[in-house]
N, C-alpha and C positions, 0 to 999 in steps of 0.2 A: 420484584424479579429476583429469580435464585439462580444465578448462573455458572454453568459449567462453559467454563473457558478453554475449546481445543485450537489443538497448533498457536498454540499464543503466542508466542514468537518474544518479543520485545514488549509486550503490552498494549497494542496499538488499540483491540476489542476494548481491554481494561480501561485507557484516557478515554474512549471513546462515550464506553458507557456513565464513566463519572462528569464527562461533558455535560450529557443529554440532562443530568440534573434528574432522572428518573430516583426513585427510592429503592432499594434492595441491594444487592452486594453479588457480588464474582466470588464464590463459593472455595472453587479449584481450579486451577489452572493445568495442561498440560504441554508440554511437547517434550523430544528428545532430544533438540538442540543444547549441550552445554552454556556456549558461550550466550545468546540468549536468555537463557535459563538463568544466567551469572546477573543479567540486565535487568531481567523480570525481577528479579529478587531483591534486587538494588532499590526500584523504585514501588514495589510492592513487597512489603517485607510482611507483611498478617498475613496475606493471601496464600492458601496451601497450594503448593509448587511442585505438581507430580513428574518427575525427568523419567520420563516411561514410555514407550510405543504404544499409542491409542488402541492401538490390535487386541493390548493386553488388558483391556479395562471389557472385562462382565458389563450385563445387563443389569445385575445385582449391585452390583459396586455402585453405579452410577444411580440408579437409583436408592440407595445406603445415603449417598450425599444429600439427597432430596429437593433437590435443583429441579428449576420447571422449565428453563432457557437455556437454549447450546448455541452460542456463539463461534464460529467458526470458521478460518479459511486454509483451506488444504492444500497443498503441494500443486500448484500452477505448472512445471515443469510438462506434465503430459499435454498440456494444450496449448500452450505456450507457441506464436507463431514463429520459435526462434527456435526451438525446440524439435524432438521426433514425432510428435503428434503422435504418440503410442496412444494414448486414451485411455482404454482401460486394459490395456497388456502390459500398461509400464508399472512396475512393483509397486511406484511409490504412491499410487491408488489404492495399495492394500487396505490401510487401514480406513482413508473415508468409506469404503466398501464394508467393511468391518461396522462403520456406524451405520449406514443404509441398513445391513440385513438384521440390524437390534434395537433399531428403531421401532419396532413395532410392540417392544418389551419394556420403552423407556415411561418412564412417568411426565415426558416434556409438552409443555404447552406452545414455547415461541421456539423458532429456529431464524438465524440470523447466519447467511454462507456467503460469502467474499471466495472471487477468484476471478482469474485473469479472461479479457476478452477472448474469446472463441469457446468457451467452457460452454456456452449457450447452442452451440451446434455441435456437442458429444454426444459421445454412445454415453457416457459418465453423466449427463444432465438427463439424459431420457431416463436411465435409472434410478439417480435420484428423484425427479419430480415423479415417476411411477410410485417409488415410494411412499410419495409424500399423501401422493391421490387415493392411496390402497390405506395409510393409516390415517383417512379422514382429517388431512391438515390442507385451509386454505391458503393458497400459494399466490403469491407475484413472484416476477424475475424483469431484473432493471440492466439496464448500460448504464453508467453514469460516469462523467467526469469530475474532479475538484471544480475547473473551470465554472461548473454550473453554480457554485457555493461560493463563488468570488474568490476562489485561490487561484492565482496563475500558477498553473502546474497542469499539463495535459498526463492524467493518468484514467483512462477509460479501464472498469472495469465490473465485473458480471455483480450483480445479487442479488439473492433470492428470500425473502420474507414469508413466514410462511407461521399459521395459527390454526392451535387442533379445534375442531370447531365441536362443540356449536358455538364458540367463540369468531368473530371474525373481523380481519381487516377494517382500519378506519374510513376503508375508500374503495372504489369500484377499480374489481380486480378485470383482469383482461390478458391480452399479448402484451409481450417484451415491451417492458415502457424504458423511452428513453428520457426522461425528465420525472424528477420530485414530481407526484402526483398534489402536493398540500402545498408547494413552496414555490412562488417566481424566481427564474433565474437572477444571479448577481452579476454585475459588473465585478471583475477579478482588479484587488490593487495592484497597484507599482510594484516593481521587485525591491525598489529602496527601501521597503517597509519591513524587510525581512535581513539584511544585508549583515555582516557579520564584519562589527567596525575594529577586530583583533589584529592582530598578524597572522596574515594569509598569504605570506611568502611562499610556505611551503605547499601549498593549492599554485602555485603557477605551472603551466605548463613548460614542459622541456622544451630545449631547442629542437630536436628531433620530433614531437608533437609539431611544432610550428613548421616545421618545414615538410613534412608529409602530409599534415593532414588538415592544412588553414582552410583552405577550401572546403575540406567538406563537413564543418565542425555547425553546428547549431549555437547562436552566440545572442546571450541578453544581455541587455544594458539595463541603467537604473530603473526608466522607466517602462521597460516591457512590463504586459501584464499577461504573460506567459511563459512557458517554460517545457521541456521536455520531459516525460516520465525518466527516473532515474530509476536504474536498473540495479543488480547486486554486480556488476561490474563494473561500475564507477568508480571513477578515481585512477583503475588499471588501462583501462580504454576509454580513449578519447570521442570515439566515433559510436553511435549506434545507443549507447549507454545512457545518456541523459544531456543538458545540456551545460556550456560552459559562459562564464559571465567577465564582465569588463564592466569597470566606472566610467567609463568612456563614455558620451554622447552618440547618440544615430549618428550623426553628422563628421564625428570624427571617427567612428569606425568605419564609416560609408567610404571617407577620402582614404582611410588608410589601404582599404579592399583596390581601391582604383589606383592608388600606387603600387601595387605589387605586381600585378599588370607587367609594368616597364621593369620591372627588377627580377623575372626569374632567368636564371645562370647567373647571376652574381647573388652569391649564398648569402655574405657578410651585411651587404646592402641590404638583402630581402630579412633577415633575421633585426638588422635594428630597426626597421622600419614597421614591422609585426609587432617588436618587443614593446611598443609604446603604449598597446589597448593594455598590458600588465594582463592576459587571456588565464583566469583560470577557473578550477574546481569549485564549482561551491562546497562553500565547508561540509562539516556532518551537521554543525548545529543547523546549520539557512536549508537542508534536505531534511532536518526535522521539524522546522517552522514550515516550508512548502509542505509538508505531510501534516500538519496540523497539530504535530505534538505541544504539549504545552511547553513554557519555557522552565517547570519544573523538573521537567522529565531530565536524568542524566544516568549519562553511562560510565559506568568504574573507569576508575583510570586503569585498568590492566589492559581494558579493550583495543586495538588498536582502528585506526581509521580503515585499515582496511577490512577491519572485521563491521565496523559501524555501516560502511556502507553494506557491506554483503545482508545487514540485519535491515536498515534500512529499503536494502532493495524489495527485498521481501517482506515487507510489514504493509502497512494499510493507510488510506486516510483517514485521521481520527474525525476530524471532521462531519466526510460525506456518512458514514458509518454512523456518529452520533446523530445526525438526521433520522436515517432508518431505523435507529432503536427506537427514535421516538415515536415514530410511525405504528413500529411493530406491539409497543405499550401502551398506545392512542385508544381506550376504551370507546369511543365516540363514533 
């Protein structure tokens, strides 16, 4: 495989594809993200690193590279259910748009597309997969969680597989499948297995988190074997964004929940009695191990945590991805 790598973000396509242990190379990579681009670089230093608007890459150009694979996932914000649900009125569809209408120019044999739950009921998906059907490529489109790969992390999310034929799929294509069609589901491990044994002071929550928002916080212990998708908001908000963790036991987070009960209007009492789970953030490294990064992967020290999450939020599981590449290059 000769792959052109878009919206690359942090490299998530790139670990992904050197997972799957397939042969062939990530060609170029592109996106216009700086700081990204600073991360990309860091841990891909051979790999040609174009900091450029997709908009602005020919037909010609791309094929100059002579790549036969586009790996890619696009700006989630227009269908995002947290989002305006613009679709394809929101700008930042310009440029996947820009690849749809030059696709039929390209010299590509695989296409591999990552993007968030509800992309599958767009005006943006009907246009793509029209695409894909008018330049004679055969297509799946999956839901899939990590969960299903044995990571406890709930991050559901669309993608679509797709081969110019007469070349085709390893496996009977159909409707929207939700499960690896080649793979049985995995029991997901402990979160201890992932846990980050540093100084993680500065991951605790404020007193002000604890006292607004205990209640309505999503909270894993050691041995959860789940977790919440983490968002590019993490770390700033407590709520909505992902979840947060305690070494604590079921058993003693349980009693402390039922003590707080008897303690609201006494502020003092309800804060020491809270502060004893130690309630916080998981690091960036434990939101790179839940995302399947390798434990190679690192970010410059210029980045700050709150830039790791924002890159994090937005990047992919390396994991469930190396699965589908495998899929996508299964001659069989």
């Amino acid at each position: 495989m000769k792959i052109l790598e878009l919206y690359s973000g942090i490299g998530g396509m790139h670990f992904s594809f050197k997972e799957s242990g397939l042969e062939g190379e990530v060609i170029a990579s592109v996106d216009i993200n700086q700081t990204a681009n600073l991360v990309y670089g860091h841990n891909f230093k051979d790999t040609l690193l174009l900091n450029r608007n997709i908009q602005s890459l020919t037909f010609e150009y791309i094929n100059s590279l002579e790549v036969d694979t586009i790996l890619m996932s696009p700006p989630c914000q227009p269908f995002t259910r947290n989002g305006l649900q613009r679709d394809v009125n929101d700008a930042r569809t310009i440029s996947f748009m820009h690849i749809i209408n030059i696709l039929q120019e390209l010299n590509i044999r695989n296409i591999l597309m990552e993007n968030v739950k509800g992309f599958e009921s767009s005006d943006m998906r009907d246009l793509f997969i029209g695409k894909l059907k008018e330049c004679n490529f055969q297509y799946q489109e999956f839901l899939l969680s990590p969960t299903q790969f044995g990571i406890p992390n709930t991050r559901c999310r669309y993608y679509c597989l797709a081969k110019k034929q007469p070349a085709k799929l390893c496996f009977e294509c159909g409707p929207l499948m939700t499960h690896h069609p080649t793979k049985t589901a995995e029991t997901p491990y402990v979160l201890s297995e992932i846990v980050d044994n540093g100084n993680v002071e500065r991951y605790l929550l404020s007193d002000t988190d604890l006292l607004k928002r205990a209640i309505a916080l999503d909270i894993c212990f050691k041995t959860c074997t789940r977790s919440c998708c983490f968002t590019k908001s993490y770390g700033r908000y407590v709520t909505g964004t992902g979840s947060v963790y305690t070494d604590k036991t079921k058993q003693e987070l349980d009693y402390v929940y039922r003590s707080l009960d008897s303690l609201k209007g006494d502020r003092e009492g309800y804060l020491s009695c809270i502060r004893q789970l130690r309630l916080r953030f998981f690091t960036p490294k434990e939101v790179c191990r839940l995302m399947s990064f390798p434990d190679t992967f690192e970010f410059p020290s210029t980045v700050t945590d709150k830039q790791k999450y924002m890159l994090l939020g937005n990047s992919i599981n390396v994991r469930v991805v190396s699965e589908l590449i495998k899929l996508l290059n299964d001659p069989s």
